[in-house]
TORDO-615468 format. One line per 3 residues: for each residue x negated, y negated, z negated of C-alpha. Coordinates in steps of 0.001 Angstrom, whole numbers, plus 500000, padded with zeros to 6 digits. Layout:
N
X Y Z ~ ...
end
This chain:
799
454150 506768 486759 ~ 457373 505486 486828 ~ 459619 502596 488152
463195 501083 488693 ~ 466189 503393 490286 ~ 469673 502204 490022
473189 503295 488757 ~ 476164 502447 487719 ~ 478161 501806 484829
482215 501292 483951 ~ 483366 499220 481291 ~ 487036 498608 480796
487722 494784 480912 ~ 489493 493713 478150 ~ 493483 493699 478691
493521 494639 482304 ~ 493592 498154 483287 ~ 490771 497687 486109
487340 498765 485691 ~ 484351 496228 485861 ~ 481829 497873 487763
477798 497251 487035 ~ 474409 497908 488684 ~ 471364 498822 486288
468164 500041 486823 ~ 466086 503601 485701 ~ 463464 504990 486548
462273 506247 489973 ~ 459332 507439 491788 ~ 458237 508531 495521
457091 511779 496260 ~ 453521 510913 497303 ~ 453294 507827 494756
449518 508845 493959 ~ 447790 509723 497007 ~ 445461 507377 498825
445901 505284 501985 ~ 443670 507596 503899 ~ 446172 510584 502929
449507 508759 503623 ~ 448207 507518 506993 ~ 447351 511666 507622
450784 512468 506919 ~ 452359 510051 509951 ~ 451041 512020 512949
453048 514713 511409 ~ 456425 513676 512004 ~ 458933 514252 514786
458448 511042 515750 ~ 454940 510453 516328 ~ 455218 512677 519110
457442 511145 521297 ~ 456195 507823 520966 ~ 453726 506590 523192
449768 505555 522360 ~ 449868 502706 522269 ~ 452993 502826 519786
451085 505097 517369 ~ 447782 503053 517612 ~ 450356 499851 516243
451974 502068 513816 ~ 448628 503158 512160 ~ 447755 499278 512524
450867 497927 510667 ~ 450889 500980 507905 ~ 447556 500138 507355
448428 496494 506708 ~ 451162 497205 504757 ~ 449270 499455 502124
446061 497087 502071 ~ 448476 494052 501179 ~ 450367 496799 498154
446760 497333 497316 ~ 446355 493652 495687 ~ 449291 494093 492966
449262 495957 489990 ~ 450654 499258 489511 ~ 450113 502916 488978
451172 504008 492152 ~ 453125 503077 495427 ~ 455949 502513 493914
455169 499758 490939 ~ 452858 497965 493614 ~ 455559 497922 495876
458118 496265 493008 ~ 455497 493955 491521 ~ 454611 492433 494692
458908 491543 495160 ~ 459258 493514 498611 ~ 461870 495363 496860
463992 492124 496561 ~ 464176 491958 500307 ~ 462576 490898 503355
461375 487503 503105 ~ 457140 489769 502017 ~ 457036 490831 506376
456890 486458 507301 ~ 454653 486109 504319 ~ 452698 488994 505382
452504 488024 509316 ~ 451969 484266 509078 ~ 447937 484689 508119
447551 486958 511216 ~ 445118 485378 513986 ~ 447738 487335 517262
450467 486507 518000 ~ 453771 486767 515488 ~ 455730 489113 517838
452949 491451 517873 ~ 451927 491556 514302 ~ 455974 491850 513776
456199 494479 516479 ~ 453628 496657 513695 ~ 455046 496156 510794
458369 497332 512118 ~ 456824 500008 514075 ~ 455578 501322 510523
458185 500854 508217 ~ 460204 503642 509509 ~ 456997 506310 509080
456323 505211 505681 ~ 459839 505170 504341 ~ 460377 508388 506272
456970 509961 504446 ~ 458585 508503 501238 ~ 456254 506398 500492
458234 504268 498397 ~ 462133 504664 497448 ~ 463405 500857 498680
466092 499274 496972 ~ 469431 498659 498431 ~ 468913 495285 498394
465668 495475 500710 ~ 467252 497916 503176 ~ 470264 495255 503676
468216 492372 504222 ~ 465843 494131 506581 ~ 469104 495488 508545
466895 496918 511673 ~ 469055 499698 513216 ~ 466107 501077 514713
464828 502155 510730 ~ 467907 503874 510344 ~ 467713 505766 513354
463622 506724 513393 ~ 464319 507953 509585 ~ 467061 510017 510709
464904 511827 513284 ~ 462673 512820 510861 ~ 464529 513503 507761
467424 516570 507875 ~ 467923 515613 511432 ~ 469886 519066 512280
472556 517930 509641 ~ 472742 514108 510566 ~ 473596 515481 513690
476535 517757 511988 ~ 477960 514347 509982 ~ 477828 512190 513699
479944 514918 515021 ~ 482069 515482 511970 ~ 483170 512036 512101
483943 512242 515686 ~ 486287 514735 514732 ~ 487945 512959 512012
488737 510237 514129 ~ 486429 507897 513155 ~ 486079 504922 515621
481987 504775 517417 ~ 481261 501174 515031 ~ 482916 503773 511915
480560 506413 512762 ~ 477240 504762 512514 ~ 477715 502393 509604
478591 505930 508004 ~ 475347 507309 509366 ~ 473260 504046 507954
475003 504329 504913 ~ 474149 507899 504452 ~ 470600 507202 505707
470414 504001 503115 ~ 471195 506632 500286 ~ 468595 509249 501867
466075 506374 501514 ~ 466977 505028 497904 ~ 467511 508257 496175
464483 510041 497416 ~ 466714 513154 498372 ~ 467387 514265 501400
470635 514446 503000 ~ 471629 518136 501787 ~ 470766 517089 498083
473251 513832 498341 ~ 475834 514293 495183 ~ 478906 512107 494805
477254 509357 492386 ~ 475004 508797 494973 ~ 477395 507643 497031
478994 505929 494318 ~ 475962 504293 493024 ~ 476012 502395 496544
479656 501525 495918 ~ 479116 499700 492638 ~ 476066 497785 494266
478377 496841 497238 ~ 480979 495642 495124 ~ 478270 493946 492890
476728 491891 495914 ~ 479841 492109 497617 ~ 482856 492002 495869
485595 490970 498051 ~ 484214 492948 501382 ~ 485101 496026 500254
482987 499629 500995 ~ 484746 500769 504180 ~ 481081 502415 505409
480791 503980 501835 ~ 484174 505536 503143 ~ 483195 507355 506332
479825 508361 504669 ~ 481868 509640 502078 ~ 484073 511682 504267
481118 512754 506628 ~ 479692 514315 503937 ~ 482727 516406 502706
483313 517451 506532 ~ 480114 518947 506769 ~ 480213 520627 503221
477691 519096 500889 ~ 480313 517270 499221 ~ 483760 519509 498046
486363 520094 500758 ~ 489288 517266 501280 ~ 487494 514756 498448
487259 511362 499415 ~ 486309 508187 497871 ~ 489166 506730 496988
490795 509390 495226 ~ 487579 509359 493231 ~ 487488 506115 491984
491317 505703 491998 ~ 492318 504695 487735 ~ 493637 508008 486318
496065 507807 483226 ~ 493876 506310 480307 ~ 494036 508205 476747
496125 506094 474288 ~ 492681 505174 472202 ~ 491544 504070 475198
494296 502071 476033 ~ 494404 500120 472482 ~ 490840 500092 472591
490697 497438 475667 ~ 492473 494469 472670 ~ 489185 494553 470812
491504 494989 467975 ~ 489466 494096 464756 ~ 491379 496019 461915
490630 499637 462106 ~ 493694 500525 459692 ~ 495789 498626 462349
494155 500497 465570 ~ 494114 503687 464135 ~ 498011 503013 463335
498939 501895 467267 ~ 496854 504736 468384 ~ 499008 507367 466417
502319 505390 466903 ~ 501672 505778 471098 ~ 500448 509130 470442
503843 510067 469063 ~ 505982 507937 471763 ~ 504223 508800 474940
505807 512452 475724 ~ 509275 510572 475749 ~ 508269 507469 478072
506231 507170 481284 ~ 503402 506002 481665 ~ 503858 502794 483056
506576 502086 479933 ~ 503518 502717 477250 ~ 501004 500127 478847
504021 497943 478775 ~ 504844 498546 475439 ~ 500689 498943 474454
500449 495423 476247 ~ 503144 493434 473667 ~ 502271 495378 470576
498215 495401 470739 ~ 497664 492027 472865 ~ 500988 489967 472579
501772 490628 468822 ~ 498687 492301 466909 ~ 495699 490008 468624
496942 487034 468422 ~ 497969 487678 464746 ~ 494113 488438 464301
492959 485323 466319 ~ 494866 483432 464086 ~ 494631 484568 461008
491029 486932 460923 ~ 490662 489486 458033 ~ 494352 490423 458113
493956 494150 457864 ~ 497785 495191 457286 ~ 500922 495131 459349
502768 493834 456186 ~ 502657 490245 457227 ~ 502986 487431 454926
506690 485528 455763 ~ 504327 482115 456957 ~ 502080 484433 459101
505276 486013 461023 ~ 507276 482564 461424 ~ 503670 480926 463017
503785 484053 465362 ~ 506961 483847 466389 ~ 506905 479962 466779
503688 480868 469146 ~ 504950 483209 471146 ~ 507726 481134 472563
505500 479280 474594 ~ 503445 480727 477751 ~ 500350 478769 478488
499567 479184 482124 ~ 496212 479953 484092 ~ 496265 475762 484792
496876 474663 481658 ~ 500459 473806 481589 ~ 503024 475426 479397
506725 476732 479745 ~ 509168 478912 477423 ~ 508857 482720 477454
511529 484301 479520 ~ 510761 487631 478243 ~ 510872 486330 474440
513842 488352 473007 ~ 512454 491354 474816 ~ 509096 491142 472644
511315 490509 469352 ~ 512965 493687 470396 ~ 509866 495752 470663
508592 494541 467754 ~ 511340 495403 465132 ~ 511713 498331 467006
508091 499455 465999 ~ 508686 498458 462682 ~ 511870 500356 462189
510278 503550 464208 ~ 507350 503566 461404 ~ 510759 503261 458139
512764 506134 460091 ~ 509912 508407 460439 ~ 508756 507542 456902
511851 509296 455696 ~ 511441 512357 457888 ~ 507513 512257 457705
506085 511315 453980 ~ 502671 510431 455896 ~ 504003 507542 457756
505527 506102 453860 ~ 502530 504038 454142 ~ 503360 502062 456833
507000 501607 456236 ~ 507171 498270 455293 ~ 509348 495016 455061
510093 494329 458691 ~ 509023 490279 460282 ~ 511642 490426 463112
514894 489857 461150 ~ 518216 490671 463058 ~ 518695 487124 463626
515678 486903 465428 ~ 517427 488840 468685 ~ 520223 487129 468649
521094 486297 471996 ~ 519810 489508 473569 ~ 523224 489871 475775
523467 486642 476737 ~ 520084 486319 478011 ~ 520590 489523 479722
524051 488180 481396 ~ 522480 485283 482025 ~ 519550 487417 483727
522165 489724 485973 ~ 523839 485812 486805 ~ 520476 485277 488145
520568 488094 490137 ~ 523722 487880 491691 ~ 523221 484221 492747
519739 485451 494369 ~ 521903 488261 496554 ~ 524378 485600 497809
521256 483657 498672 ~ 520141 486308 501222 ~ 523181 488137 501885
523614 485509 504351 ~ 520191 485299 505942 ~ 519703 489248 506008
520163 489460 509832 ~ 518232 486638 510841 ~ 515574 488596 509354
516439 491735 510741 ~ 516337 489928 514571 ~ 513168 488917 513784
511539 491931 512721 ~ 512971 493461 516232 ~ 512087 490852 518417
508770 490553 516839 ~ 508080 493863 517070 ~ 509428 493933 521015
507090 490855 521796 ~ 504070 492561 520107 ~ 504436 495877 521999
504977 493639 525298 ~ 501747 492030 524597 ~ 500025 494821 524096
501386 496916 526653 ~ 500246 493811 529550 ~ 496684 493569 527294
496177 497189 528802 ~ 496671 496470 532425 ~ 493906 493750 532452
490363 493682 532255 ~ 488216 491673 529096 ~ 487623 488277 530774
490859 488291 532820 ~ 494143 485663 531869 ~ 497429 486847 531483
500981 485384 530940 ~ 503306 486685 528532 ~ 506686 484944 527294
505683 481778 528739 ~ 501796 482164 526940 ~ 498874 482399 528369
496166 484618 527021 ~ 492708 485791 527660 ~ 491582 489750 526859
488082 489199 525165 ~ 486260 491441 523211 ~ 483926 491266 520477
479484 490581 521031 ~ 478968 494211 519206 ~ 481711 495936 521771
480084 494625 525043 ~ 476326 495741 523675 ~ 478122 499622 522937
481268 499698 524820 ~ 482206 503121 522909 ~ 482750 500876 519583
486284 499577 521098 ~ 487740 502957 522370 ~ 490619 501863 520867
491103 497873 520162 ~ 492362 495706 522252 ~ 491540 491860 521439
493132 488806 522882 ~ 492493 485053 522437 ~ 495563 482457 522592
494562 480329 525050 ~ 496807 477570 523608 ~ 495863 477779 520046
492198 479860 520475 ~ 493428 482273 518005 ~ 492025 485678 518646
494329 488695 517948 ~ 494090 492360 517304 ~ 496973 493343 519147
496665 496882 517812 ~ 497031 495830 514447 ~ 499411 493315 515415
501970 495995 517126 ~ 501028 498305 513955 ~ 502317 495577 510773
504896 494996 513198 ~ 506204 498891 513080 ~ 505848 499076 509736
508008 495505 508979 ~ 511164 496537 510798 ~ 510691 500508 509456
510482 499653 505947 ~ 512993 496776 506116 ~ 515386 499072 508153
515110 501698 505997 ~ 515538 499696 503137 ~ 518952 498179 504205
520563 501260 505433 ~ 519406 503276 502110 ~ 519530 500679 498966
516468 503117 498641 ~ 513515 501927 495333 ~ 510090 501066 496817
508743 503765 495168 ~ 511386 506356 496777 ~ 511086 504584 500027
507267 505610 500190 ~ 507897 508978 498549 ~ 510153 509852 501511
508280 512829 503599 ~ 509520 515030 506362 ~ 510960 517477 504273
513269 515298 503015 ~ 515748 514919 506103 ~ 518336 518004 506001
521139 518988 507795 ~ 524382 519995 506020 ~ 527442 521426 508115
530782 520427 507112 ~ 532813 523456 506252 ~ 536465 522277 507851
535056 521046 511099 ~ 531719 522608 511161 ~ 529663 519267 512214
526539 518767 511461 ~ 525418 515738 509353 ~ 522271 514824 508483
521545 513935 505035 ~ 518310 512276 503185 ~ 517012 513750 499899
515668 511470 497505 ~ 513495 512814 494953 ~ 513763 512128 491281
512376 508930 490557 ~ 512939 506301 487582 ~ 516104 508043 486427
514951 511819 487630 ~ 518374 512253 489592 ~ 517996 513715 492813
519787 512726 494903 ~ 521237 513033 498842 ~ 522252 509807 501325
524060 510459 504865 ~ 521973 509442 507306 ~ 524015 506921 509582
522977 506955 513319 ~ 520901 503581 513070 ~ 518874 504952 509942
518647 508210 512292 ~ 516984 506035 515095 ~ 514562 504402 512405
513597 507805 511071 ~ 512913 509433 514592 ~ 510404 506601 515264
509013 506988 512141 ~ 507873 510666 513170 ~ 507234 510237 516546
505143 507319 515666 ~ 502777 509489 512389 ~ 503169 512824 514600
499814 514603 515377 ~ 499452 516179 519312 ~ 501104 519199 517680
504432 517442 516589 ~ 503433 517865 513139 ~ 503551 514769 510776
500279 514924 508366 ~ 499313 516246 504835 ~ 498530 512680 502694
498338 512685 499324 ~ 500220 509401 497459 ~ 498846 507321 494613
501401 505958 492289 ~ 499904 502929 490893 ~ 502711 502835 488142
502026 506289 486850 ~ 497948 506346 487819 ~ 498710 509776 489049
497568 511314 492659 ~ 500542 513001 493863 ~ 500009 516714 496350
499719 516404 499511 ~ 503341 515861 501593 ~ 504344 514969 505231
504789 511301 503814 ~ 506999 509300 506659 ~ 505645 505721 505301
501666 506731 506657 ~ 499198 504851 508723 ~ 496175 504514 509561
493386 502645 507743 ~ 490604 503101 510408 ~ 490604 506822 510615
492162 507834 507469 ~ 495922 508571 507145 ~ 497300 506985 503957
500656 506235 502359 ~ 501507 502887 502666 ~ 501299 501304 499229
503908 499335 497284 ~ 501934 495478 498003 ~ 501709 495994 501487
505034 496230 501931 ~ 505745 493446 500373 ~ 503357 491294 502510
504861 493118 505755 ~ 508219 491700 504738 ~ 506393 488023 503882
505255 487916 506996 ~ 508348 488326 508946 ~ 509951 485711 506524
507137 483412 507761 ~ 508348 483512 510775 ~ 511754 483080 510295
511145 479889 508378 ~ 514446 480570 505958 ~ 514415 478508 502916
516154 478673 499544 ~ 518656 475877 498624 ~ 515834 473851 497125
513971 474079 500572 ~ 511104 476618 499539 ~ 510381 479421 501792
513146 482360 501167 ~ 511366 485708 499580 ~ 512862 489285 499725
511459 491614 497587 ~ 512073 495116 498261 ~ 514430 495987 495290
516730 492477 496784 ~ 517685 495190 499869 ~ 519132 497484 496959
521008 494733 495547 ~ 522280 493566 498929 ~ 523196 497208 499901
525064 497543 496931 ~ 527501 494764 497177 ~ 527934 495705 500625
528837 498825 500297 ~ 531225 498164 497007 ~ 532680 495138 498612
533517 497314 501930 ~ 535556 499807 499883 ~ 533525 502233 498309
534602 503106 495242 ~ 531802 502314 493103 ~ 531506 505300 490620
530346 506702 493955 ~ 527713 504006 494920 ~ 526783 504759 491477
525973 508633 492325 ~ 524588 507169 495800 ~ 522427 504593 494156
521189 507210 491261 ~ 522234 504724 488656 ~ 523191 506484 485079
525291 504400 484141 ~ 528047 502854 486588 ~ 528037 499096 484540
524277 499328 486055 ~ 526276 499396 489736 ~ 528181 496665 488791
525372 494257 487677 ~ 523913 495104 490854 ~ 527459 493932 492762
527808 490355 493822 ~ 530599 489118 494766 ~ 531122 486366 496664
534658 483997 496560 ~ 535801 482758 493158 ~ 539187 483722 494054
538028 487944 494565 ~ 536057 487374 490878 ~ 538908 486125 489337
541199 488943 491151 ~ 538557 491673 491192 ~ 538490 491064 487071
541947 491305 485933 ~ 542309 494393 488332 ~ 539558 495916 486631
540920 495094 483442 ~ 544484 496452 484043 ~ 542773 499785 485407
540370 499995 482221 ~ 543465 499847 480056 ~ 545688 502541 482333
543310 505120 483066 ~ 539810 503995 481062 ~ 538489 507745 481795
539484 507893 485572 ~ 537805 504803 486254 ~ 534330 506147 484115
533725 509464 485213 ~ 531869 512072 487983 ~ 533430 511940 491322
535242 515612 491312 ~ 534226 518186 494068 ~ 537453 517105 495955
536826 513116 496549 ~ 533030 514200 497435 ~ 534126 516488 499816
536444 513863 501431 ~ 533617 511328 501203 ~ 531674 513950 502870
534620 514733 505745 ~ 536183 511614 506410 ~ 533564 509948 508635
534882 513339 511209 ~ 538298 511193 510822 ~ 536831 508087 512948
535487 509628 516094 ~ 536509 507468 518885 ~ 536505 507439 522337
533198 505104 523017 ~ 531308 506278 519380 ~ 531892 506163 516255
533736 503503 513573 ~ 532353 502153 511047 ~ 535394 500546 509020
534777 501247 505333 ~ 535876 504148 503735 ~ 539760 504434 503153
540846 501360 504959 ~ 542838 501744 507774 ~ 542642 500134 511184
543054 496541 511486 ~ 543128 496125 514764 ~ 545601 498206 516047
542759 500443 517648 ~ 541623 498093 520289 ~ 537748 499155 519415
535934 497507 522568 ~ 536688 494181 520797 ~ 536674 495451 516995
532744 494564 514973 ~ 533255 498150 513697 ~ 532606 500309 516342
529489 501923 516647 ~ 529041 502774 520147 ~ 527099 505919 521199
523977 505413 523312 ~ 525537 508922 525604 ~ 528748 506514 526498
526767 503530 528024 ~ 527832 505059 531215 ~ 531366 504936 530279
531187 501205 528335 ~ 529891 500112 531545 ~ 532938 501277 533294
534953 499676 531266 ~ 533199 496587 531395 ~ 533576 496673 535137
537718 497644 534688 ~ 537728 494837 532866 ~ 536235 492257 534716
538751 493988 538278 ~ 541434 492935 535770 ~ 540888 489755 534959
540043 488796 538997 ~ 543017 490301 539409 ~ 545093 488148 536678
543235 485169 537812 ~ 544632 485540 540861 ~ 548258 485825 539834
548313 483185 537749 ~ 548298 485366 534549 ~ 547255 482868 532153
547852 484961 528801 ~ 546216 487942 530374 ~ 543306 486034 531162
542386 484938 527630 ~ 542893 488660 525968 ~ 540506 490054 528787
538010 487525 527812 ~ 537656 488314 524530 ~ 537738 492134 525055
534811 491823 528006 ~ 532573 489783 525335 ~ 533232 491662 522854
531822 494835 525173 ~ 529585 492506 526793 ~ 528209 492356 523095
528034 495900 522600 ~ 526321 497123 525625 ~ 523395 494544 524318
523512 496022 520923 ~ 523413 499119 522646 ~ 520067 498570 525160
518231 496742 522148 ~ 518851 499369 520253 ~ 517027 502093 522737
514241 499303 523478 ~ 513331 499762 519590 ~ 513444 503675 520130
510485 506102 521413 ~ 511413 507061 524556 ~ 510319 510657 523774
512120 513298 522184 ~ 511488 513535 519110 ~ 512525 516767 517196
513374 515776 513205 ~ 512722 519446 512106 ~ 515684 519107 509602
515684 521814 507186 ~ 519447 523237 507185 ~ 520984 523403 503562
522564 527100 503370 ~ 526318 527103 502838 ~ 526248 529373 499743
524009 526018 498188
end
């Protein structure tokens, strides 16, 4: 006797690298599929349940099971289980009205049965429901019952383990459901539960489902490997995360028709791939097997050799040019010279290696993309780096708008939700001229332990209800990552590869002070690679940890995807973590970039043609660059800061402002290149990094630190309460306040006596410190007010 279980299947979606998931059917069958309705209605006084409910409860129960098997009793089948598919309860649970409606009491009662009986019979495994049924039935109280009865010591173990994971109440029990759903479906009990269990649910929720997601899959998930019948420290997502493809698998997602032709990109990327990354050979894969070799054979079917006919090449090539867009419309390819490039690059790959390789001789043939077909190459790419340049000046400008934003949008969420706390749900309060209401949601007031820790509010103005915790949390993450990005010139992909290790110390050897530094592991060039931390970067990172810090000060192991690479990275004290419900996970590379599109939102900057102003997170590196360049850095050392091989790189990424300092900054260039072409393209020697190093000991000042860029001298005659370059130490507010107060004796005083000149210089010196102090107390409004020890490792002198 047999009937319908389901799985799941992957199939790779042609020229995407995601994974279409499906939901098919095998076959299943319940334990006790062939005994008789007298013998499953023996088997119900038997469970834990039955004794704890009360007689009259049992009397209904035998009732409604009764009912239930009498009405399976009029369909076909074998056993239980085909009855119970051929008469459509396993589509859902439209059969219990159908069932109830002929019945002479009254409906709540003859309801009250059925529901009292489901629970025993899917608990004595009668029948194996479907997924489907179990979600349209949603009654809690099945869930629960079947739990009580089926391995109810280690249900217990999972509630608990997910109360020590962290799991919110609401997190816990769609876990437990989801668990008990798979308990019910597979036939197995909870002990026996194997990963494609679990995943079999996933692919159904995404199948009926698709854009909710499987957040209970999650918890059940990590339940399970917390209480040791899945493997230690597994989790769902890491499971089903894409791995790196093979390269036949790769080429075998174009459908490509010729088999000489596949076989040929297959070996072709088999030879290239130990040279390139990953994320280079889909790239490559992607113009060579879709862009060029597809549409070749949509064209032109039966072509079975990469020796293309001169018409067949100049139709391609006339084809390519244009981009046809999801809506129809069409404009020119911007990347066209780029796919001529790779192109007659392949073809002259397959003639080199012919010569060094007599098995390639084969291929080695007349090539389509003729010199004059890249012609243009540079200037595209000047015109490209123009491009870039005039999109830095663009939001050079507008960078600290967006930076006062972040702050103060961060300082008004933390307000918000610091008042939230000292008000009860139902009460009004007032913040920043708003008035708001705490509320809560239905499910929260029914189980008050679901909200432990939300707090929801509702805009009275606008009846927009807000998750204040979530609200405070983007906002954290917003002005970290665009900090942090500002003060570092830092890749995305180094920014969330930063961890804990990677803050050091370093003392300097003439005036033994301590500096800390921040190491940046290899990334697209492999260079590592060490910043100074400057004092505001300092204050971003210490928030950072005291923010991701566990009770015991220590920040936690999470293991990074790289969605470039398809590669799980080990687990590191990652600084760029949060929460997703209860699970700590790197921050990925998207949501940064909505974190910084939503504080552009609210800034409402717009680019000279009045759209809204985007940053993307490699603009900061750009913008970092020409600020640090244009201040006075020599830029073979940005270059070395920045990781760049090569220092022209540096200078694309440079953009300089006036027409008259591009016209100057060009012929000095020029007149350097032809005096000393080798000083000006070298390694900084051991002397000019150690006086990079040194020289910020050289600007200590009285009230902090300045900032003036590196070898200039002082331009204001060392007045630094009214120079924009000193960076005054939070330890001297005491003493800037002082001054302040000098300053405002002296001017009464030169008020008094008539002192007209006097008056004017005090003015500007008291706003200028006016200005600082403010700098000063925003700047420790944005900081924990807790301690919070860095653990820098200390690089050893003899290093």
């Amino acid at each position: 006797m047999t009937s319908t279980r389901q799985t799941t299947e992957r199939r790779g979606l042609r020229g995407t690298g995601r994974s279409q998931i499906t939901y098919h059917a095998v076959d299943r069958v319940s334990p006790i599929d062939v005994l008789s309705m007298q013998e499953v209605l023996a088997l119900l006084p038997q469970q834990p349940i039955w004794l704890k409910a009360g007689n009259g409860d049992r009397q209904a129960c035998l009732r409604g099971a009764t009912r239930i098997m009498e009405w399976l009793q009029t369909f076909p089948g074998a056993g239980w289980q085909q009855r119970w598919e051929n008469s459509g309860a396993d589509q859902g649970a439209q059969w219990i009205a159908v069932l109830t409606a002929n019945d002479p009491r009254s409906a709540d009662l003859s309801r009250q049965e059925i529901r009292f009986a489901l629970p025993r019979l899917f608990a004595a495994r009668l029948v194996l429901p479907s997924f489907d049924f179990l979600t349209d039935y949603g009654a809690l109280n099945l869930y629960v019952n079947v739990r009580k009865v089926l391995s109810p010591g280690l249900f217990e173990q999972a509630e608990k383990a997910g109360t020590a994971l962290g799991m919110r109440r609401n997190h816990v029990m769609s876990g437990l459901n989801v668990l008990t759903k798979v308990v019910l479906n597979s036939g197995k009990n909870l002990e026996e539960l194997t990963e494609q269990d679990l995943l079999r649910l996933r692919a159904w929720h995404l199948q009926e489902n698709p854009s909710r997601g499987t957040p209970s899959v999650n918890g059940a998930w990590d339940m399970l490997a917390a209480t040791g019948v899945l493997p230690e420290n597994s989790s769902m997502r890491e499971t089903v995360r894409a791995g790196q493809k093979t390269t036949t698998q790769l080429i075998d997602r174009y459908d490509i028709k010729s088999q000489t032709v596949r076989n040929l990109l297959i070996r072709y990327f088999d030879e290239r791939r130990p040279g390139i990354d990953f994320a280079t050979l889909r790239g490559l894969i992607s113009y060579l097997a879709g862009t060029f070799w597809c549409d070749i054979e949509e064209h032109h079917p039966g072509i079975d050799s990469i020796n293309l006919p001169t018409d067949v090449a100049r139709k391609w090539k006339e084809r390519v040019r244009i981009v046809t867009m999801p809506d129809g419309s069409q404009r020119p390819r911007i990347a066209y010279l780029d796919l001529m490039v790779t192109v007659r690059s392949f073809y002259e790959d397959l003639v080199r290696w012919s010569m060094e390789d007599p098995s390639w001789a084969a291929f080695a043939v007349p090539n389509p993309i003729k010199a004059g077909d890249t012609v243009g190459l540079a200037k595209a790419r000047r015109a490209a780096t123009s491009r870039m340049h005039q999109r830095t000046r663009e939001r050079i400008p507008h960078l600290q708008v967006l930076v006062d934003t972040t702050t103060s949008h961060l300082k008004g969420a933390r307000d918000l939700l610091r008042a939230a706390g000292t008000v009860e749900v139902g009460q009004r309060f007032d913040v920043a001229g708003r008035t708001y209401l705490r509320t809560t949601r239905k499910s929260y007031l029914t189980h008050p332990g679901l909200a432990l820790d939300v707090v929801l509010v509702q805009d009275v103005a606008t009846g927009e209800v807000l998750d204040l915790t979530r609200v405070e949390d983007d906002a954290f993450w917003a002005w970290a990552a665009i900090e942090t990005l500002r003060y570092t010139g830092l890749r995305i992909e180094e920014l969330l590869e930063l961890t804990h290790l990677a803050v050091v110390s370093y003392r300097l050897p003439d005036t033994g002070e301590v500096v800390p530094l921040l190491q940046v592991v290899p990334s697209k060039t492999n260079q590592e690679r060490l910043l100074l931390v400057v004092p505001e970067l300092a204050s971003v990172l210490a928030s950072i940890i005291s923010r991701i810090s566990d009770d015991d000060g220590r920040v936690p192991m999470v293991a990074r995807y790289d969605p470039h690479e398809r590669l799980t990275g080990p687990r590191l004290p990652h600084l760029f973590q949060r929460k997703y419900s209860w699970q700590p996970v790197v921050i990925g590379n998207s949501a940064i970039v909505d974190l910084i599109d939503a504080t552009l939102a609210r800034t409402g900057l717009t680019d000279p043609t009045g759209a809204p102003l985007s940053y993307r997170p490699h603009d900061f590196r750009r913008m970092f660059t020409t600020e640090v360049v244009s201040g006075g850095l020599p830029i073979h050392i940005a270059a070395r800061i920045l990781g760049h091989d090569n220092i022209n790189t540096t200078q694309a990424y440079h953009a300089v402002f006036p027409e008259e300092l591009i016209r100057a900054y060009r012929a000095f260039t020029d007149r350097r290149r032809a005096l000393r072409p080798a000083a000006e393209y070298r390694e900084p020697t051991a002397a000019e990094w150690t006086e990079f190093q040194h020289h910020f000991a050289l600007r200590k000042v009285e009230l902090g630190e300045c900032g003036r860029p590196y070898g200039s001298p002082c331009n204001h005659e060392h007045a630094c309460i009214r120079c924009p370059m000193l960076r005054p130490d939070p330890t001297q507010r005491a003493r800037l306040v002082e001054i302040i107060d000098n300053l405002a004796e002296r001017k009464a005083e030169a008020v008094a006596r008539g002192w007209l000149g006097e008056i004017d210089g005090l003015d500007s010196s008291l706003t200028s410190a006016g200005e600082k102090l403010a700098a000063l107390d925003k700047r420790a409004e944005m900081t924990d007010s807790r301690a919070v020890l860095l653990g820098i490792p200390v690089i050893r002198e003899d290093a």
